[in-house]
Residue frames relative to the residue before (quaternion, step in Angstrom):
aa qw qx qy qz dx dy dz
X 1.0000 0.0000 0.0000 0.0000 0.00 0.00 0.00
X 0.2356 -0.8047 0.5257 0.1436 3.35 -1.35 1.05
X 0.3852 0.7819 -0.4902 -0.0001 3.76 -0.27 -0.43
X 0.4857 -0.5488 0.6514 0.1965 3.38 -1.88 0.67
X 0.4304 -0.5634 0.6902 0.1448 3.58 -1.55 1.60
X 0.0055 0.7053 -0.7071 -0.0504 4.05 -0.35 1.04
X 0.9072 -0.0785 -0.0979 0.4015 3.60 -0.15 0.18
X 0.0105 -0.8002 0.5285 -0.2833 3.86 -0.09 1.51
X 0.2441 -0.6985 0.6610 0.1247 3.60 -0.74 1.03
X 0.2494 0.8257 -0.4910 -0.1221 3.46 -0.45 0.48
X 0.2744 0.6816 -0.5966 0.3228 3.29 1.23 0.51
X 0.4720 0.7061 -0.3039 0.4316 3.62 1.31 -1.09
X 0.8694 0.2722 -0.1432 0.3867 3.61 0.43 -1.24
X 0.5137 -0.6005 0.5393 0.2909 3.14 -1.94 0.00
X 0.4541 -0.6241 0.5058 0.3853 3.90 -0.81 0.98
X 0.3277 0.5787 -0.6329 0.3964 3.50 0.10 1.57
X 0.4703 0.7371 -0.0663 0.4808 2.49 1.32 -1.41
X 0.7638 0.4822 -0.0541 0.4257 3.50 0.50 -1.14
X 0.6383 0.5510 -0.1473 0.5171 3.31 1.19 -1.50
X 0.7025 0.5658 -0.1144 0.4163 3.61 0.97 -1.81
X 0.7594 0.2204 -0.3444 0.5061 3.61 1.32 -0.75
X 0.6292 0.4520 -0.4924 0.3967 3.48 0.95 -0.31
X 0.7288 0.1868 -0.5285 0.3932 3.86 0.36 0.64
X 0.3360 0.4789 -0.7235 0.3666 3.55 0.48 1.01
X 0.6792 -0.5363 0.3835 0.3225 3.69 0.35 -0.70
X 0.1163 0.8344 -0.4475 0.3000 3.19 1.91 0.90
X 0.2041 0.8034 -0.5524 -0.0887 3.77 -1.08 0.53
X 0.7439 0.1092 -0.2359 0.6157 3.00 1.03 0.78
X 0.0743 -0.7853 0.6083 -0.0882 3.38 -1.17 0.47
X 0.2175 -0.8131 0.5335 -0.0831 3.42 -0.43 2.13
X 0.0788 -0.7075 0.7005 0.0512 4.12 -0.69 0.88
X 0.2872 -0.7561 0.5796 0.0995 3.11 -1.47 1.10
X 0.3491 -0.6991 0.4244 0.4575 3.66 -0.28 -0.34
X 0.3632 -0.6923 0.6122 -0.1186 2.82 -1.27 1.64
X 0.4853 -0.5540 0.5662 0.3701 3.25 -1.86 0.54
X 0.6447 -0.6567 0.3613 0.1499 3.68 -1.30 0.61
X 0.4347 -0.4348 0.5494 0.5658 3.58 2.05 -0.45
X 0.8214 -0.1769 0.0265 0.5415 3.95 -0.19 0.15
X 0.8079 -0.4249 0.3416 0.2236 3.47 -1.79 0.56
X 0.0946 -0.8255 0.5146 0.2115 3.82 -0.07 0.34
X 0.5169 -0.7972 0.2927 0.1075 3.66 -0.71 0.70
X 0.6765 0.3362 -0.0089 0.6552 2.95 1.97 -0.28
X 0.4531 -0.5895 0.5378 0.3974 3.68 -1.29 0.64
X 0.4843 0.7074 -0.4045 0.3184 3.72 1.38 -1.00
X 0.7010 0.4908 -0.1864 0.4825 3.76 0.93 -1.51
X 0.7035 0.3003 -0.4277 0.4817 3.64 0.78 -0.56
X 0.5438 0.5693 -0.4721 0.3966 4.08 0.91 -0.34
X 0.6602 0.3807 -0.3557 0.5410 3.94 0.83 -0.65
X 0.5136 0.7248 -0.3019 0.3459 3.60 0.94 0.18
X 0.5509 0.6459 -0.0933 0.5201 2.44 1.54 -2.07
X 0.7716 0.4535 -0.0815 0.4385 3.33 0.28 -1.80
X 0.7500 0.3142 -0.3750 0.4452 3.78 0.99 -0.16
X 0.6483 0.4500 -0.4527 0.4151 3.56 1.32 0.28
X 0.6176 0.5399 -0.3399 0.4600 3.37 1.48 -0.36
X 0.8689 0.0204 -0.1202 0.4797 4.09 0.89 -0.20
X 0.6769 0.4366 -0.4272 0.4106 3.15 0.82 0.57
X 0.6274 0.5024 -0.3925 0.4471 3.46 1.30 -0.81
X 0.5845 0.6222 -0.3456 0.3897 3.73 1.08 -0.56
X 0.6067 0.4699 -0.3267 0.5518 3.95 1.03 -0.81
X 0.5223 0.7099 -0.3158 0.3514 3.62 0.90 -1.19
X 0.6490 0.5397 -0.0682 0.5319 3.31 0.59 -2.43
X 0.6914 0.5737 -0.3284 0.2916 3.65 0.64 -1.24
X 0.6078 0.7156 -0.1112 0.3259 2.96 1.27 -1.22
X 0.7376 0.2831 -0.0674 0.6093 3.05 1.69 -0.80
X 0.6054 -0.6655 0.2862 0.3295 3.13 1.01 0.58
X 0.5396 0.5741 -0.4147 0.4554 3.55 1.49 1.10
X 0.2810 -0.7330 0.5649 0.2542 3.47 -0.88 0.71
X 0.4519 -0.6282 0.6240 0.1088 3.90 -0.89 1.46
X 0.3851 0.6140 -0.6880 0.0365 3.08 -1.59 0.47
X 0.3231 -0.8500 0.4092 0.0751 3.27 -0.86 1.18
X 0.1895 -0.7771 0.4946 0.3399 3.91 -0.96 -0.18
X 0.4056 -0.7715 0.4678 0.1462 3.94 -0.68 0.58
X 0.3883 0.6249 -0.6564 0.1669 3.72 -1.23 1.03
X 0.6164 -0.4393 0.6007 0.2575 2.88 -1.27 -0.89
X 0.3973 -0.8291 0.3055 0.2478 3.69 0.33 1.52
X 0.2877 -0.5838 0.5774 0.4930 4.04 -0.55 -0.16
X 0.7891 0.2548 -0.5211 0.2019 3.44 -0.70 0.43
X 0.5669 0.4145 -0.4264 0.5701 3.35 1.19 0.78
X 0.5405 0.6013 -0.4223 0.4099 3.85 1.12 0.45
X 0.2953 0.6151 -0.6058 0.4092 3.80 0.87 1.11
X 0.6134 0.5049 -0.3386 0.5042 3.60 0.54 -0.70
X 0.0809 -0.4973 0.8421 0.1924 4.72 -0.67 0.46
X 0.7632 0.4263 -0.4540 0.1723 3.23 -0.57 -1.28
X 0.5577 0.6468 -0.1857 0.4860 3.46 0.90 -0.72
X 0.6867 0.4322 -0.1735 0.5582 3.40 0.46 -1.69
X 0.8079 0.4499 -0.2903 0.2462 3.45 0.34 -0.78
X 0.6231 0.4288 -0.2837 0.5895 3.29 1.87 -0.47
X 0.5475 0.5038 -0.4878 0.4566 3.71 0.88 -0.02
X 0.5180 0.5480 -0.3609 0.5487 4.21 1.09 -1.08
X 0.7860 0.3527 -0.2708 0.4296 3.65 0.34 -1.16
X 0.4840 0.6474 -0.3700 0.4580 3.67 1.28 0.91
X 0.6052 0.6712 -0.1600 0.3970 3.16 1.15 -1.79
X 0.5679 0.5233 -0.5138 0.3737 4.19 1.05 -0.95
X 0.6080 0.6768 -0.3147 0.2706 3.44 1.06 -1.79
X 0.7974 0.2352 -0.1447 0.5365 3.96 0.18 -1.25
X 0.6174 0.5832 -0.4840 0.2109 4.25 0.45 0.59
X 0.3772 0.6102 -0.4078 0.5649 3.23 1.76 0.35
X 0.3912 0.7632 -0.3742 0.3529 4.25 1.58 -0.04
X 0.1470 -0.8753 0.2922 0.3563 3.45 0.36 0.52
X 0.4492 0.6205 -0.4624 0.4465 3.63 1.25 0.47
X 0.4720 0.8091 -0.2380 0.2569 3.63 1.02 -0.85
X 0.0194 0.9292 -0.3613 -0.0752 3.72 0.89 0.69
X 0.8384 -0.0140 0.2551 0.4814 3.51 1.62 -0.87
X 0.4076 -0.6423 0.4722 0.4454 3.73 -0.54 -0.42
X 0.5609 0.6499 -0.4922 0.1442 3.68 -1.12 0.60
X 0.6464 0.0025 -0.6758 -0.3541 1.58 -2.22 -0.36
X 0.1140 -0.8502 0.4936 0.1435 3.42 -0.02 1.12
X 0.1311 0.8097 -0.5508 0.1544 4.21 -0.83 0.03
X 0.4703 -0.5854 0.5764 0.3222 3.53 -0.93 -0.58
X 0.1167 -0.7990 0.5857 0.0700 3.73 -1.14 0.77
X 0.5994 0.2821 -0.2273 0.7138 3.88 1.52 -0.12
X 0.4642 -0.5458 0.6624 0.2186 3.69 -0.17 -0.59
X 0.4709 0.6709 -0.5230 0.2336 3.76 0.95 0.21
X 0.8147 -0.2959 0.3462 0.3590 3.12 -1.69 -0.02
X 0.2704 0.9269 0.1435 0.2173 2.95 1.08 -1.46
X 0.8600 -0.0739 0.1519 0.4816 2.81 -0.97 -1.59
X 0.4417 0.5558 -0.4017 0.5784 3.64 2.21 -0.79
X 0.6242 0.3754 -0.4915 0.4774 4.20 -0.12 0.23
X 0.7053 0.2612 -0.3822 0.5368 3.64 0.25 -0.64
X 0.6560 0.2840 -0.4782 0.5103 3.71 -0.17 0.28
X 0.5353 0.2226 -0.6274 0.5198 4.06 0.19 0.38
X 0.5510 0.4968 -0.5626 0.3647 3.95 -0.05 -0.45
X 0.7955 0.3821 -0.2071 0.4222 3.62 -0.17 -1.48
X 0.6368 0.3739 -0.4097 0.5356 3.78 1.11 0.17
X 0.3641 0.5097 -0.4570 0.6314 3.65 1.32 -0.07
X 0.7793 0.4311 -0.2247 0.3954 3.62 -0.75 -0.59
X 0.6642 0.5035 -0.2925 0.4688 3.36 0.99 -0.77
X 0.7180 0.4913 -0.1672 0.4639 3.00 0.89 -1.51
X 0.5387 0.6738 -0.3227 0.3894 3.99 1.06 -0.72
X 0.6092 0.1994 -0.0440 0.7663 3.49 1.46 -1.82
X 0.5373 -0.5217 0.6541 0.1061 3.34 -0.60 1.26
X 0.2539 0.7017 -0.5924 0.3036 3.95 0.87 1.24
X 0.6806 -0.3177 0.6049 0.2645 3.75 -1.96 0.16
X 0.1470 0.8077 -0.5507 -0.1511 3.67 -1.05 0.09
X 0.2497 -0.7346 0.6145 0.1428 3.83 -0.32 0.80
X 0.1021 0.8008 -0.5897 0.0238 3.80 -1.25 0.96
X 0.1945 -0.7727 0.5938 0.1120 2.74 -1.13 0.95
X 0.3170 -0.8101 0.4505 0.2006 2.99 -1.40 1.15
X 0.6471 -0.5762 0.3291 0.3753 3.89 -0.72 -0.42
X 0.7981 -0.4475 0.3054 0.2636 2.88 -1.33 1.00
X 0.8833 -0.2895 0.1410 0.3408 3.50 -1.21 0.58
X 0.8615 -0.1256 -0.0807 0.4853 3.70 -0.11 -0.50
X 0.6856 0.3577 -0.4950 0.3963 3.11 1.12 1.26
X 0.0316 0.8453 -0.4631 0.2646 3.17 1.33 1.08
X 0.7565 0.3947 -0.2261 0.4698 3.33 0.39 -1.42
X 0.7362 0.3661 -0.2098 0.5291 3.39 0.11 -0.90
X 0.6554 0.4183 -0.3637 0.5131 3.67 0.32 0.07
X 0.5258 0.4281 -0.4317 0.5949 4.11 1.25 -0.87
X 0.8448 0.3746 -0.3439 0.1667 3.79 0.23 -0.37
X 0.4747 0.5212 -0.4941 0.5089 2.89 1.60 -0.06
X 0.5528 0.4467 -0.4824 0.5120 4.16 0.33 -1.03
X 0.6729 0.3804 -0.4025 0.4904 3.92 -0.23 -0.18
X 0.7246 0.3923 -0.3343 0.4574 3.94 0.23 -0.11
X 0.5629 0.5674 -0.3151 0.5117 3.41 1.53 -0.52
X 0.8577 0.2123 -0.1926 0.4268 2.99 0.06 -0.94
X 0.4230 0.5359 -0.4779 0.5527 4.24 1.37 0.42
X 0.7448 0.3003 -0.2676 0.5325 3.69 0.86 -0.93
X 0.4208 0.5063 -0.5101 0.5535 3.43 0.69 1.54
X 0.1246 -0.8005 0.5270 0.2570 3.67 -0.45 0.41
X 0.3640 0.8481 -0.1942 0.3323 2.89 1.62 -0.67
X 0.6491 0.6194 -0.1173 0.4257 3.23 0.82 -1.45
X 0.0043 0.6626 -0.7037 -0.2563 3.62 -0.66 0.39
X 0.5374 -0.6017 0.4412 0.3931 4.00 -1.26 0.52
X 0.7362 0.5131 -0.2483 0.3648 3.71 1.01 -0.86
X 0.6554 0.3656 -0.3476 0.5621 3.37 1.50 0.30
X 0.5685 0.4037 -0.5352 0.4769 3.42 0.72 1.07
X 0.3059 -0.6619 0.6824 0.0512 3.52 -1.56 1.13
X 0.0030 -0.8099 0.5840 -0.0540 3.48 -0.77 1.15
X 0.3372 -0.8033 0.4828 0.0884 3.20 -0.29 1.84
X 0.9506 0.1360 -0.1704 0.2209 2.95 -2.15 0.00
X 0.0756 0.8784 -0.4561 0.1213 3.19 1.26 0.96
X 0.0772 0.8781 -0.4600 -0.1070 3.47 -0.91 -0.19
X 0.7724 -0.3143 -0.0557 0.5491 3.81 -0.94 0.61
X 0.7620 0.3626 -0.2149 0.4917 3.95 1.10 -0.94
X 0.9321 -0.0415 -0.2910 0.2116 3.19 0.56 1.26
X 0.1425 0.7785 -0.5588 0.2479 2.84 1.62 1.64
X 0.4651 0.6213 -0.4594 0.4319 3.81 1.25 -0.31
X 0.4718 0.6879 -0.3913 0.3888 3.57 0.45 -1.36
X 0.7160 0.6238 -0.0452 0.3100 3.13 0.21 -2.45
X 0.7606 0.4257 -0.0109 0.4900 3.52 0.30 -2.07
X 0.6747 0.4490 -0.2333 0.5373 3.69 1.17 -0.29
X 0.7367 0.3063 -0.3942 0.4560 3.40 0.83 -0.19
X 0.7514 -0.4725 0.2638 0.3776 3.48 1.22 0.14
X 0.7228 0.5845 -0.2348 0.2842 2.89 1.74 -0.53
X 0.4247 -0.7086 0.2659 0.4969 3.85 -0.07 -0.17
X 0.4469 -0.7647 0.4496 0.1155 3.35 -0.77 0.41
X 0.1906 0.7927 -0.5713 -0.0940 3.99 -0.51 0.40
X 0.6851 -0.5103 0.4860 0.1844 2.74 -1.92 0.57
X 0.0802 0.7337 -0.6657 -0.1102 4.24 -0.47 0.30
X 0.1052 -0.7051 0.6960 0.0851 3.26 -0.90 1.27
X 0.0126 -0.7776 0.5981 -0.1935 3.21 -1.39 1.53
X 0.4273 -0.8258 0.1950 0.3122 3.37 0.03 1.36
X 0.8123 0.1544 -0.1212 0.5492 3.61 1.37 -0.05
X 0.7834 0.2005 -0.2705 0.5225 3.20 1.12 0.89
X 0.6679 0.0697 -0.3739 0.6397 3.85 -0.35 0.71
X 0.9315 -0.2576 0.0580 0.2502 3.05 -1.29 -0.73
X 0.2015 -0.8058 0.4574 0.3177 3.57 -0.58 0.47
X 0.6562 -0.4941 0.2011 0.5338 3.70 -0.58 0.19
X 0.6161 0.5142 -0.4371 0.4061 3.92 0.99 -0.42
X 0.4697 0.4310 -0.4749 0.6067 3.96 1.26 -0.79
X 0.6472 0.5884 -0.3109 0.3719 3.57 -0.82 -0.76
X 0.7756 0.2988 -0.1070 0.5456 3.42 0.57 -0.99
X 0.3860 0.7334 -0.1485 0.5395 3.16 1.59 -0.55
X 0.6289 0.4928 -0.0350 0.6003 3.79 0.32 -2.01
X 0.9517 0.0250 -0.1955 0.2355 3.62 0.22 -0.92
X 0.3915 0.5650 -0.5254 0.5015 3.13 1.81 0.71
X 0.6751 0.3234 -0.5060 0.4285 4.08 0.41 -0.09
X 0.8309 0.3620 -0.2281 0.3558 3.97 0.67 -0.79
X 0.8379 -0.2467 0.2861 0.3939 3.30 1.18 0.05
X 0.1345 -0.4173 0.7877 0.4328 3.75 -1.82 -1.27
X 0.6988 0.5467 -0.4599 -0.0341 3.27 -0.58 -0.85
X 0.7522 0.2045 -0.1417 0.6102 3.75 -0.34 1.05
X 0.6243 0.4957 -0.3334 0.5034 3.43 1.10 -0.14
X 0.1268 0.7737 -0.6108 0.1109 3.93 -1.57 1.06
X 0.3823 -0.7359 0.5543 0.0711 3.15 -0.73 1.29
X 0.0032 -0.8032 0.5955 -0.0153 3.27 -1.07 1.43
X 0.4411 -0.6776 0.4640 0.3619 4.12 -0.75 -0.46
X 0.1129 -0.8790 0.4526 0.0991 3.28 1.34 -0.54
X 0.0354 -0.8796 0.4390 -0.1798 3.39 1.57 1.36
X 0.2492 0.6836 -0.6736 0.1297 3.67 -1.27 1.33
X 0.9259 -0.1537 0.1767 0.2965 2.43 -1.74 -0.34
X 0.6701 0.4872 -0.2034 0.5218 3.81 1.22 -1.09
X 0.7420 -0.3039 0.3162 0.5071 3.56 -1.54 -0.38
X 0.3549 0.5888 -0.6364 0.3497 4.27 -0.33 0.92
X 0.1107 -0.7158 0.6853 0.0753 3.37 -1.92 0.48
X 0.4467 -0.7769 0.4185 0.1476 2.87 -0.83 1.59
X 0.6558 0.3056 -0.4115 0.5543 3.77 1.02 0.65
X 0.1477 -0.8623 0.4195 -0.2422 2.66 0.62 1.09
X 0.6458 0.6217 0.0421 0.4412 3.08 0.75 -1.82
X 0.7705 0.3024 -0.1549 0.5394 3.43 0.10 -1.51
X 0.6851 0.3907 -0.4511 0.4177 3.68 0.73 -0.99
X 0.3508 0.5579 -0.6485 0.3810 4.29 0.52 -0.22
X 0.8320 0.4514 -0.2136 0.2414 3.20 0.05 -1.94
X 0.5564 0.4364 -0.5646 0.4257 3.83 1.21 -0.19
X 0.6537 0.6391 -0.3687 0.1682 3.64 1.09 -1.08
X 0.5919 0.5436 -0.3242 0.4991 3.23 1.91 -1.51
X 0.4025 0.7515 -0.4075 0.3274 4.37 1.24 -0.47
X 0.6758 0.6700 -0.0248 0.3062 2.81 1.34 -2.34
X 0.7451 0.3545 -0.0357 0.5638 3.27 1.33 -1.38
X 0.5433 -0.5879 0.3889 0.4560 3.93 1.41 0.61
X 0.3800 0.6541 -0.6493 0.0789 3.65 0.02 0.58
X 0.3685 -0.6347 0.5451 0.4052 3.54 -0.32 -0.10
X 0.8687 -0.3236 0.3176 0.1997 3.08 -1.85 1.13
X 0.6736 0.5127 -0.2372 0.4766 3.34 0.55 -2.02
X 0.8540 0.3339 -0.2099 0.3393 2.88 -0.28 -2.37
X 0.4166 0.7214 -0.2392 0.4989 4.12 1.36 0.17
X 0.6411 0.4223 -0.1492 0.6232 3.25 0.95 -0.78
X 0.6794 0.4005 -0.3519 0.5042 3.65 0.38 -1.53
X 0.6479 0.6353 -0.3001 0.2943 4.08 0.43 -0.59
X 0.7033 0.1270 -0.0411 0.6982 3.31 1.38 -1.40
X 0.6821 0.2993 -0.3868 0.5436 4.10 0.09 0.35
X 0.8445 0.3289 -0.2405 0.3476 3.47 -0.48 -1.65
X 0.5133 0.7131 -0.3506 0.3241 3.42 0.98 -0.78
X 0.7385 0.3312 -0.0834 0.5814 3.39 0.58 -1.73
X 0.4609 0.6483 -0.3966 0.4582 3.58 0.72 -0.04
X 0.6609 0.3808 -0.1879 0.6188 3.42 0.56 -1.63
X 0.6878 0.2997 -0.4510 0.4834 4.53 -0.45 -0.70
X 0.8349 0.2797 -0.2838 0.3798 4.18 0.00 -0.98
X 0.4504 0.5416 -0.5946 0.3877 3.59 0.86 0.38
X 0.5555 0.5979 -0.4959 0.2967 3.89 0.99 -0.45
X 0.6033 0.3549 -0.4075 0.5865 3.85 1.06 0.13
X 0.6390 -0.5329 0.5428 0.1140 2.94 -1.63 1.25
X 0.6519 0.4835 -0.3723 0.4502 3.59 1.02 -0.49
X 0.7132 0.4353 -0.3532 0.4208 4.34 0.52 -0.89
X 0.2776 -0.7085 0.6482 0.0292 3.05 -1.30 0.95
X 0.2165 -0.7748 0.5732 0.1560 3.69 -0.07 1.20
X 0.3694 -0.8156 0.4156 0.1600 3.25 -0.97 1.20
X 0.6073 -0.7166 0.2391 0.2461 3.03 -1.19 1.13
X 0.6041 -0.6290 0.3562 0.3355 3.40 -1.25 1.13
């Protein structure tokens, strides 16, 4: 088995961690920015941030025979603060010239506030300036819906935007449609007691398809499992998929959305 880690905190983890997916068959392995477990108080803290997903988490990963490559913002649940958000964005021009650097995320909305919808028009401003990738994330349980629709009016009330270079995470059965209709792509977090588990998931893509669609673990610090991934793929095994159309789901898939940056090298067969 082959498959690509699209979205994986590993500042979060321990290089067990590391060892375990590169012999499930991990070849690459992508870390958005993430909130930290508690608010940070300074643009200063999210720049030494910056700088530990952009050169230290990459030597780390090396070590184990994964290639690292990260994406860069300012989380939504630390986006109540503009004033804040706005000097931490006005950071982000400095480290995308990084050659792991795929894009801006995961940016999105985690309340639905007033808010946190300005720092995501900012970070879609910014995207759209450096012709960058964007990864979102959407919100938690019952404010999923209404929160996938406002991130979907943002970024339509962008002309700017192409739809096929935005990834929209942690989707789930009410509103991976939503997602797949505007054009955009759409992944799957499997999480053992909240979004998806690998049967929903597997579920999601026997009624809608692969196409645009990629299953990630989105592994931290809390209850998540960072093989995630590979176990979907015994489950999607389980239910007669075929090998191929398997592969194209958890390797080729994410291959085809993060080759659109100029920075990922898909790894060789």
């Amino acid at each position: 088995m082959r498959y690509i880690e699209p979205h994986a905190h590993m500042v979060s983890r321990v290089t067990d961690d590391y060892v375990a997916m590169t012999t499930a068959g991990c070849a690459a392995v992508c870390e958005p920015a993430f909130w930290a477990g508690f608010d940070r108080s300074s643009a200063q803290g999210f720049h030494d941030y910056f700088c530990q997903l952009t050169e230290h988490e990459p030597r780390r990963a090396a070590k184990f025979g994964l290639a690292h490559y990260s994406w860069l913002c300012i989380n939504p649940k630390e986006s109540e603060d503009v004033q804040l958000a706005s000097e931490v964005i006005g950071l982000i021009p400095k480290f995308l010239d990084r050659p792991g650097v795929l894009g801006i995320g995961e940016i999105g909305l985690n309340k639905n506030s007033r808010n946190e919808l300005r720092v995501l028009e900012m970070h879609v401003d910014l995207a759209a300036r450096h012709d960058q990738l964007i990864l979102v994330h959407t919100p938690h349980l019952e404010d999923k819906l209404k929160g996938t629709r406002l991130i979907l009016e943002v970024l339509a009330n962008d002309p700017r935007i192409q739809p096929g270079r935005v990834i929209i995470d942690h989707v789930e059965e009410h509103t991976v449609r939503l997602v797949l209709n505007r054009g955009h792509w759409a992944g799957m977090t499997l999480y053992p007691i909240s979004k998806c588990t690998p049967a929903r998931a597997v579920d999601i893509l026997d009624d809608y398809g692969a196409e645009k669609l990629w299953m990630n673990s989105a592994c931290d610090w809390g209850e998540s499992v960072p093989l995630a991934v590979p176990h979907t793929a015994l489950e999607m095994r389980r239910r007669g998929w075929a090998a191929e159309a398997i592969d194209r789901v958890i390797y080729q898939n994410p291959i085809r959305f993060l080759s659109q940056s100029p920075k990922f090298k898909a790894p060789a067969s």
